[in-house]
C-alpha positions in Angstrom: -11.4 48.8 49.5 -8.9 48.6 52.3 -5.6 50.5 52.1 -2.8 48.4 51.6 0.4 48.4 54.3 3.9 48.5 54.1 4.0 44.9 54.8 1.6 44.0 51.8 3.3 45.9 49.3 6.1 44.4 50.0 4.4 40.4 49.6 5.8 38.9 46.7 3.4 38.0 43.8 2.6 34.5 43.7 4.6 31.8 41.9 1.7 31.1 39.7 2.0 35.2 38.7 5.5 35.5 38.7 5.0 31.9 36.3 2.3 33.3 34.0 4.3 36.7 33.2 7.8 34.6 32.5 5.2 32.9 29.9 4.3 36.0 28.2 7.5 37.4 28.3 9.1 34.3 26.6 6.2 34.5 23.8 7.3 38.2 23.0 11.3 37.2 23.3 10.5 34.6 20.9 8.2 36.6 18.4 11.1 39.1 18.3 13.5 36.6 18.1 11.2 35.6 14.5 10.8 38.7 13.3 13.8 40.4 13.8 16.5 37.9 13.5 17.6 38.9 17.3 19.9 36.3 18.4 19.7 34.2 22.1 22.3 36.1 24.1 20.8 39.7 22.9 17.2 38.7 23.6 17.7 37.1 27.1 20.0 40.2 28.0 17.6 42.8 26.7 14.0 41.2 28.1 15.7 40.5 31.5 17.5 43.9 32.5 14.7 46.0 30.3 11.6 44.4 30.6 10.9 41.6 33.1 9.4 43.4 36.4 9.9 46.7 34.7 7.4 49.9 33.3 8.1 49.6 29.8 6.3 52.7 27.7 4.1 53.1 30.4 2.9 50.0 31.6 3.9 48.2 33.8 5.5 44.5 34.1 5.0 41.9 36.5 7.9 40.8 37.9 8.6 37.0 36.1 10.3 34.0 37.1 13.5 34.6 35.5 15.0 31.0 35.5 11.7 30.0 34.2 11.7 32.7 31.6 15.3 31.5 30.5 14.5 28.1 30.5 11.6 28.6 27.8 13.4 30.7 25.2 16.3 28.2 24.9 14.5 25.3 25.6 12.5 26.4 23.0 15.7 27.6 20.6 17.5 24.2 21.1 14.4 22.2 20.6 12.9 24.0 17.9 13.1 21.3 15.2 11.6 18.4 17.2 8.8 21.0 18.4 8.1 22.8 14.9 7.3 19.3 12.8 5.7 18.1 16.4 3.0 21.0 15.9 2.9 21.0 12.0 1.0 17.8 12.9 -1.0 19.0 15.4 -2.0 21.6 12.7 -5.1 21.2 10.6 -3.8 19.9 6.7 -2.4 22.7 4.7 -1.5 24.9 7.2 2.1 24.6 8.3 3.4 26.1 11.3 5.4 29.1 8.9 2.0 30.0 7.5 0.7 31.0 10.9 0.9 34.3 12.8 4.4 34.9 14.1 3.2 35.5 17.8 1.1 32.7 17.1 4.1 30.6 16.2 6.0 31.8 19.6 3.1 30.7 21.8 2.5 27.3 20.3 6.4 26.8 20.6 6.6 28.0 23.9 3.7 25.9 24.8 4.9 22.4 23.0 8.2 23.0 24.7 6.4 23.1 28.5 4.2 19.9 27.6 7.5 18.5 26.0 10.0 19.1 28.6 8.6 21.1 32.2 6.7 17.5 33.6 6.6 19.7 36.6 3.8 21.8 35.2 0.5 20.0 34.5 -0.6 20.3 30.8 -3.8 21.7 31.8 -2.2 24.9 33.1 0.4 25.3 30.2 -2.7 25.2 27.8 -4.5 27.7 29.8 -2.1 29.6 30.4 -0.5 30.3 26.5 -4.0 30.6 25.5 -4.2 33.7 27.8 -1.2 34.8 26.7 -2.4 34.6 22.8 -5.3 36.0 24.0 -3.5 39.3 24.8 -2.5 39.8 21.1 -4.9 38.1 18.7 -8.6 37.1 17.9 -10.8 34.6 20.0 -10.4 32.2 17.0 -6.9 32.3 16.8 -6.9 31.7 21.0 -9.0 28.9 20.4 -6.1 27.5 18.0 -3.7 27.3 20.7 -5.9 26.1 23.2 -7.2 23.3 20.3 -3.0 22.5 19.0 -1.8 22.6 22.6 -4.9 19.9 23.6 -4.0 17.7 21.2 -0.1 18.0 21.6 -1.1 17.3 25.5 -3.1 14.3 25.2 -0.1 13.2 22.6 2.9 13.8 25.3 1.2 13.4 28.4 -1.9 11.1 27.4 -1.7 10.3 31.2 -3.2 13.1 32.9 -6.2 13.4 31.0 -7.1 9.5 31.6 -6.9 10.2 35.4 
């Protein structure tokens, strides 16, 4: 492997990067928004000047797309009752979305919210991309619930790019 200079340690992460960690920091803002009651202004303080881009308890934090990161957990908090019945149905019968895991909950949120409201983002990579993100806390089955809700959510919102 070639050592890296200056002038490439310096190179910005890609968008797509900068994107994908925004995503995962907005699923953990919103799991601890669930869990602990934390309100809006607390969690957007806290994850942006603590955790985004930063070593938290040794590990270290891609820097996010903070805008982006913003834009998900209110979207998500202002929307939450159109998106919450929206995946209900998406949900196989008898289990409502407050039966399922709570970081399960915040990624399927997260997610309905980007195929509801970011047109900018092609549903295809918001499906991939929160089932990564549930990948990095849960089972393979559970991932394949997201990836199976956020599908069908997809083809419900934006039938249009999967006709193309």
């Amino acid at each position: 492997m070639a050592p890296t200079s200056d002038k490439d340690a310096r190179k910005e992460p890609p968008k797509a990067n900068k994107r994908g960690a925004a995503r995962l920091a907005a699923v953990q803002a919103l799991y601890q928004m669930d869990l602990a009651g934390a309100g809006l202004n607390d969690i957007l303080a806290q994850f942006e000047s603590h955790w985004l881009g930063r070593e938290v308890e040794g590990a270290q934090y891609l820097p996010a797309e903070a805008a982006f990161f913003r834009d998900i957990v209110t979207g998500v908090v202002r929307e939450q009752r159109i998106l919450d019945p929206m995946i209900d149905d998406a949900l196989q019968q008898g289990w409502p979305l407050k039966r399922i895991e709570a970081v399960i909950r915040a990624a399927l949120r997260a997610g309905a919210y980007e195929l509801s409201h970011r047109r900018d983002v092609p549903a295809r990579v918001v499906i991939k991309e929160y089932a990564d993100v549930a990948a990095a806390f849960v089972e393979r089955d559970e991932t394949g619930m997201v990836n199976a809700v956020l599908d069908q959510l997809a083809r419900k919102l934006r039938g249009e790019e999967f006709t193309a």
